[in-house]
C-alpha positions, -999 to +999 in steps of 0.1 A: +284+847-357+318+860-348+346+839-363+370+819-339+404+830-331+432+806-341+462+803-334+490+811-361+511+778-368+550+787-366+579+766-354+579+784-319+544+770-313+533+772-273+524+741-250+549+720-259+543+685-244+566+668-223+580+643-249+589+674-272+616+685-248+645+681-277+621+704-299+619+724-269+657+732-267+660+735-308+635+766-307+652+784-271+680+782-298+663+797-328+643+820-307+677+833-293+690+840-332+664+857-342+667+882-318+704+894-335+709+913-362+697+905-398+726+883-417+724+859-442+746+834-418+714+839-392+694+833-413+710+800-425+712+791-389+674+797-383+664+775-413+690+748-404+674+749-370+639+749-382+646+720-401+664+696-372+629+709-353+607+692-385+630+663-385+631+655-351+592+665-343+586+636-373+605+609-355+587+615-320+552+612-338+560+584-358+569+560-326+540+577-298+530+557-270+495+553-267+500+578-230+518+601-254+490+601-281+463+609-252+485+641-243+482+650-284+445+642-285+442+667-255+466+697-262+448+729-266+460+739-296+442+711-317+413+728-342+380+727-323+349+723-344+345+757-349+377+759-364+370+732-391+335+750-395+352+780-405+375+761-425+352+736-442+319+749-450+302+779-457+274+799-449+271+781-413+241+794-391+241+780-358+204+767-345+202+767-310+186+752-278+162+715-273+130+733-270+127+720-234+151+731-213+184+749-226+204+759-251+236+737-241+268+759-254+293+728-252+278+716-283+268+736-317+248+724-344+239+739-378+228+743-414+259+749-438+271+743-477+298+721-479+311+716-514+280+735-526+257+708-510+237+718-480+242+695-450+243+696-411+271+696-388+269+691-353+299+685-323+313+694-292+329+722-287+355+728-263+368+760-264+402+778-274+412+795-243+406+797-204+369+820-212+358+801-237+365+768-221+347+776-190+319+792-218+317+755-228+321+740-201+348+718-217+333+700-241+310+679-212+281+679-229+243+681-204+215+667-215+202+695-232+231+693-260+221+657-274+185+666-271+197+697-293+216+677-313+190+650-321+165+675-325+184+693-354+191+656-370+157+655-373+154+685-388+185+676-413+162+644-419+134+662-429+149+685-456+174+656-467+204+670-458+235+650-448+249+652-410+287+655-405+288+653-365+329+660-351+332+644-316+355+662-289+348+657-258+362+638-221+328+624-213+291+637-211+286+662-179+291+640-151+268+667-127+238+664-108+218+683-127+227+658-157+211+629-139+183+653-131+177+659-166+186+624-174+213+624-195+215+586-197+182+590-217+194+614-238+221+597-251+203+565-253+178+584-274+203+597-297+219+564-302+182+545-310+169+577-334+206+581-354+207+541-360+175+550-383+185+580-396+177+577-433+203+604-443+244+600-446+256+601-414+296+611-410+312+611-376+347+623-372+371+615-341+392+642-342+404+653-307+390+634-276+363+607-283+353+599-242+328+575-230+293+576-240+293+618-246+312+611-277+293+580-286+256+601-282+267+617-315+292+592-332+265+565-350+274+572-379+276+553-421+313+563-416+341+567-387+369+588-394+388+594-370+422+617-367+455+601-368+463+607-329+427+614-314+415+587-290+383+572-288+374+551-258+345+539-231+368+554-204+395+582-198+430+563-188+431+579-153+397+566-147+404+534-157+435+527-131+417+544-107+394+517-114+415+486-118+443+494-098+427+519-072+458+544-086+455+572-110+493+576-117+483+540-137+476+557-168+501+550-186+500+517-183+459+519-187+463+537-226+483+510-234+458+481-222+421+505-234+435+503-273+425+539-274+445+551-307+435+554-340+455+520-354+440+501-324+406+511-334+411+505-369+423+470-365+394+465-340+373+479-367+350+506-344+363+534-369+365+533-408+395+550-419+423+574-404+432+610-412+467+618-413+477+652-395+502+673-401+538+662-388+536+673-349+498+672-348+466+694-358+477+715-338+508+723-355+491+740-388+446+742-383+449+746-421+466+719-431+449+693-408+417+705-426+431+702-461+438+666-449+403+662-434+384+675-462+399+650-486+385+620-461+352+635-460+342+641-494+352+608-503+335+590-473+304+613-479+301+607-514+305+569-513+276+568-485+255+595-503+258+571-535+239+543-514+200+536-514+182+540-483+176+508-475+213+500-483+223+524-460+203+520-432+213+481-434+250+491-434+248+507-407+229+484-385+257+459-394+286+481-389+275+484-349+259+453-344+293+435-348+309+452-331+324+439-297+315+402-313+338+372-305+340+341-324+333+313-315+360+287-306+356+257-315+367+226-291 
């Protein structure tokens, strides 16, 4: 399998977002220095500059709104799940295809080592650039990819090997030929058959969790989620168009959906956060999966160190909860 391009951190990163314009204006600035003649006064410059950039880019992301957290969850920079595969495990062989229809490219499953222990991984893949993006067809997920999915979880289940499943995606495939192939079923299945997996089970938010195309591969023993995905039944633009019958509503619909990762924590739908590098994944792929990897073997080996039986009932308890109210008393 050839390995994914990606991109080089450095301050001058591309696509900044909107809310980054004083960042913006810092690097115009260093950019413009670097292009005159080698001096140690330059170069003093460059680094001053380079650090207002770190100090500055640290205050934004420490007060985000939760609009401005959407916009990081979705910037196309952030490390796909290829890019953590490369990163994370070894000797990854991708399995392909449900056995009934297709061989869905906007999610990849496979056998790899991580730490030396043989497990599965499985997650949506959206793509890096314009060819691969259309490739995958976004990260929307048919039918065929959770069949695919759940049929290489049973696989995992039959040779005992844990499943470490990295959810990316807007939604599952929205297209006719998904409600052909009943994709409602599919992910319905997945949830029923993962609830009784008797293997660990790790899920891990860490770009765009949307609707129930992240959920057909998020019932997990553990939730991790990254420190400014978002995980939520509905995109914000869907939900004004919805309640207020007006898409430029988002803003104000992220903010009411309690899509970010200290909503959901407090809400208690995920398990634990992972910190990112300052700016974002998508600032420096190889730090963001230093700061993964230190999450996951800890969550895995605290699940892995359960009975069955424990596990299993865990889990069951974890989801049925969830959405509970109590009940108040007159």
């Amino acid at each position: 399998m050839p390995k994914p391009q990606v991109p080089s951190p450095s301050p001058d990163m591309p696509d900044l977002l909107d809310f980054e314009e004083p960042i913006a204006i810092l690097l115009k600035e260093s950019e413009a220095l670097s292009t005159l003649a080698v001096s140690d006064d330059r170069d003093r410059e460059i680094a001053r500059l380079e650090k207002r950039v770190d100090a500055i880019r640290g205050e934004l992301y420490r007060n985000l709104t939760p609009w401005q957290r959407v916009q990081v969850a979705r910037h196309p920079g952030r490390p796909t799940t290829l890019d953590y595969v490369e990163r994370l495990f070894t000797d990854f062989v991708e399995l392909h295809g449900d056995r009934r229809f297709a061989d869905d490219r906007a999610i990849v499953t496979g056998t790899a080592f991580y730490k030396g222990a043989p497990v599965l991984v499985v997650g949506h893949q959206k793509g890096s650039d314009t060819k691969q993006k259309i490739y995958r067809n976004f990260g929307y997920a048919r039918p065929d990819g959770y069949r695919k999915a759940l049929r290489t979880m049973e696989l995992a289940q039959k040779f005992g090997r844990p499943i470490i499943c990295f959810v990316d995606t807007p939604a599952a495939y929205p297209g006719i030929e998904s409600e052909e192939r009943g994709v409602a079923e599919a992910i319905a299945m997945n949830l029923r058959e993962m609830s009784m997996l008797e293997v660990p089970v790790i899920a891990i938010v860490h770009g765009e969790g949307g609707s129930g195309g992240a959920l057909g591969i998020a019932v997990g023993d553990r939730i991790l989620m990254h420190e400014f995905a978002i995980y939520s039944v509905i995109p914000p633009e869907g939900c004004a168009a919805i309640l207020w019958r007006d898409s430029a509503k988002k803003v104000e619909a992220a903010e009411a959906l309690k899509i970010t990762a200290p909503d959901l924590l407090q809400l208690e739908i995920i398990d634990e956060i992972v910190l990112e590098p300052v700016g974002g994944a998508h600032t420096n792929h190889s730090q963001a999966t230093a700061l993964l990897d230190i999450a996951l073997q800890r969550s895995l080996a605290e699940i892995s160190a359960l009975g069955v039986q424990e596990r299993l009932d865990q889990r069951y308890a974890k989801f049925r909860k969830m959405g509970s109210v109590g009940i108040i008393e007159a």
